[in-house]
C-alpha positions, 0 to 999 in steps of 0.5 A, spaced: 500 500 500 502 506 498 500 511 505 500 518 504 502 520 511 501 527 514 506 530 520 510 523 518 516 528 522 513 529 528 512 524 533 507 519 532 508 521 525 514 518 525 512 511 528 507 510 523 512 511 518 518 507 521 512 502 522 508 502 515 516 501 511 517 496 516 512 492 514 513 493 506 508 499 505 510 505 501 510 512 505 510 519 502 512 523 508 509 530 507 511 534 512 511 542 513 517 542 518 515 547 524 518 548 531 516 540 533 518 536 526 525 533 526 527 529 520 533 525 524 525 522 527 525 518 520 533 517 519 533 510 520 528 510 514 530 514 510 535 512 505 529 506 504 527 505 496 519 505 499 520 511 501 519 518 500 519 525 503 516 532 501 516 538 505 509 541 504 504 545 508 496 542 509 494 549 509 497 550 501 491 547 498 496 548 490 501 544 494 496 538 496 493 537 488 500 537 486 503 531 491 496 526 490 497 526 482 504 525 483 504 520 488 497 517 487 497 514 494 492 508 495 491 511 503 492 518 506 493 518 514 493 525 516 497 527 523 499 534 522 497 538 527 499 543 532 498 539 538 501 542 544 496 544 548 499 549 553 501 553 546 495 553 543 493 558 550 498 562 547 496 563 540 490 559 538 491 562 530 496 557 529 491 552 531 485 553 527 490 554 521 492 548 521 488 544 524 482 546 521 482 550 515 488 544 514 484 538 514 479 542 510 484 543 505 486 536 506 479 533 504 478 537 499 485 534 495 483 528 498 476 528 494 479 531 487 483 526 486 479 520 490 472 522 485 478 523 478 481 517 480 475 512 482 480 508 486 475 504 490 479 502 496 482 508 497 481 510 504 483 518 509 484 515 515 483 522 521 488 521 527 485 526 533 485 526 539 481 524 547 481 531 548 475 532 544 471 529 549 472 533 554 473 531 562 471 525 566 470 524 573 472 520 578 468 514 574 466 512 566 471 512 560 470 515 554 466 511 547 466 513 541 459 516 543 461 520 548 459 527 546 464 533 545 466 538 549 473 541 548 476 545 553 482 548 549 483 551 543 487 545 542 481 541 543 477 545 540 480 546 534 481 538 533 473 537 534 472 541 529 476 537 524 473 531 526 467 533 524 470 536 518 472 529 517 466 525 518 461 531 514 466 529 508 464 522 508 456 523 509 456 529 504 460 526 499 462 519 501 469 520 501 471 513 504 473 515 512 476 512 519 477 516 525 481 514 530 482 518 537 487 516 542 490 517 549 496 521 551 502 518 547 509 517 551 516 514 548 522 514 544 523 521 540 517 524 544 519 532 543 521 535 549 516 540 551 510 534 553 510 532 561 514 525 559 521 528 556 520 534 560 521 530 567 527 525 565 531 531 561 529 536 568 531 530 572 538 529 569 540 536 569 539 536 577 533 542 575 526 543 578 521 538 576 515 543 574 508 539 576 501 542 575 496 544 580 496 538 585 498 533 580 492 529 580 490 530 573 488 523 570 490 520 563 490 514 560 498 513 558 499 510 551 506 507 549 507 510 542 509 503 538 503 501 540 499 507 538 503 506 531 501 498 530 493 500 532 493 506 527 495 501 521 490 496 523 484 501 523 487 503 516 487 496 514 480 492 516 477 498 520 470 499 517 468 505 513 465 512 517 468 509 523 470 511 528 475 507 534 478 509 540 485 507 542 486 507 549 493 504 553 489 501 558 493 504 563 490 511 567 495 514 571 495 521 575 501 525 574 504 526 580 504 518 580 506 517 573 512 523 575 514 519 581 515 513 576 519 516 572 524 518 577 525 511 580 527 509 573 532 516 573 535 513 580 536 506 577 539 508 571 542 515 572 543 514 580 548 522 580 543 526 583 538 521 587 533 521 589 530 525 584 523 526 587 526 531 591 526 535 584 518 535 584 516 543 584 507 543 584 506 551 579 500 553 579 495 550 575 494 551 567 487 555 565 482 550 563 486 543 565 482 537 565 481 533 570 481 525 567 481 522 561 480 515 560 478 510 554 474 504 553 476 501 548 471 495 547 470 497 540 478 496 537 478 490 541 472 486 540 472 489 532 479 489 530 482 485 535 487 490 538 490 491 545 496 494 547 502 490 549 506 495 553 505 497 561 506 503 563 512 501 568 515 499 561 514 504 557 517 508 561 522 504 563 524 504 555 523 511 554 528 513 560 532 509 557 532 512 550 532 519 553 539 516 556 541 514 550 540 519 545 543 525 546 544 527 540 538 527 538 534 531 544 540 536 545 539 540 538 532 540 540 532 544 547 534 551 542 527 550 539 523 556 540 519 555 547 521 549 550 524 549 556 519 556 557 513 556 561 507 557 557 500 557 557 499 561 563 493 564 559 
């Protein structure tokens, strides 16, 4: 199969992309390159002959045209998006742009060619997110019927694209699957989101900043993990559906810091114990309190679980960090990371 993958420099993107070339599939990696794509994501790959790169924008509709009649691809993945939720507190017209008026660029280039072409199983699977969903209480798990209700520009911006997504497929039958997922960790995770910041602050001896009372709940998701799910759904999810896609592994922050500073102690044992880094901020605007997925659906329909803990993960991806200085080191130039945002 040949997959157009949107975002396939960034962090999910790229294991999609590492995934889908491992398993035979040829990859048209279109990216536009902002603050938080790194093409060393995709190194390991890129010399690949079923692969194949292009530097573009999803809000450049020209640009779109001119890469499906180039390409042809039988798939599009689409997981370009701004995505950081303390920056979209910050500047939410870069959220909008991109995340809605881009997939609506994106649907529209899709359906040109998907009707000038009439590839009968091509397929435009949209990747968003449980923040859609809003926030949970102390019980229940989002389904893939829970009503929206986003709380940030982030999640807003993402619940409009999704309902672009599913207005495309009603409208003009354009073939569609939507997945939503939980919160993502690992390897190449970009060093501004909670699990990268707590290990690259715990090896540099500074304080670890947690927010509120750091009881804030989400449902972890090992990123291979999330990759695999997300080629399945592609494959043998059925047409206008949507999937939640859980890690089966609800953790507050606070806990979820606390692991990651044991694993620090063990594999980094200069400065433990590295919980005394620990520093509650104040709380951003709007932060929701829980998040959870039920993931009956993919489980019962596809047969998908995930195979990763929470305690491994996080082991490997300490690890990694540990590991791969190089890769992170360049990155903490970038603009806003290491800066405190979202304070509204």
């Amino acid at each position: 199969m040949k997959i157009l993958v949107t975002g396939g420099a960034g962090f999910i993107g790229s294991a999609v992309v590492r995934l889908a070339i491992q398993r035979g599939h040829y990859v048209v990696n279109l990216d536009a390159l902002t603050y938080s794509a790194n093409l060393a994501n995709i190194a390991e790959v890129a010399d690949s002959p079923n692969y194949s790169f292009v530097q573009a924008d999803i809000r450049d509709r020209d640009a779109l045209d001119a890469i499906f009649d180039e390409y042809q691809p039988d798939a599009v993945m689409h997981l370009a998006a701004e995505s950081h939720v303390d920056r979209s507190i910050d500047g939410p017209a870069a959220f909008i742009e991109t995340n809605v008026i881009g997939t609506f660029n994106l649907l529209e280039a899709a359906r040109a060619y998907w009707q000038k072409n009439a590839k009968p199983d091509f397929r435009f699977h949209h990747i968003s997110t449980d923040e859609v969903f809003g926030s949970l209480g102390e019980d229940g798990q989002f389904t893939e019927t829970t009503p929206y209700d986003p709380r940030s520009p982030y999640s807003a911006s993402k619940a409009g694209s999704d309902h672009l997504v599913r207005a495309w497929h009603e409208t003009y039958g354009l073939p569609v699957v939507l997945t939503n997922c939980s919160n993502n960790y690992g390897p190449y995770h970009f060093p501004e989101k909670l699990v990268p910041v707590v290990i690259l602050r715990a090896l540099a001896g500074e304080s670890i900043p947690v927010y509120g009372d750091g009881g804030n709940i989400r449902d972890w998701l090992y990123v291979e993990d999330h990759a695999d799910a997300l080629l399945l759904v592609l494959e043998k999810g059925e047409n206008g559906r949507s999937y939640n896609i859980g890690g089966e592994n609800e953790a507050r922050n606070i806990d979820l810091v606390r692991t990651i500073c044991t694993h620090m102690d063990e594999m980094h044992p200069e400065g433990a114990p590295h919980d005394r880094l620990i520093t509650f901020v104040t709380d951003r605007p709007g932060h929701d309190r829980r998040y959870a997925i039920d993931p009956e659906r993919i489980r019962d329909e596809l047969g998908w679980r995930p195979s990763v803990t929470v305690e491994e993960g996080l082991r490997r991806t300490v690890e990694w960090y540990l590991n791969n200085r190089d890769w992170w080191q360049p990155l903490l130039s970038r603009d806003g990371v290491g800066k405190r945002l979202g304070q509204g």
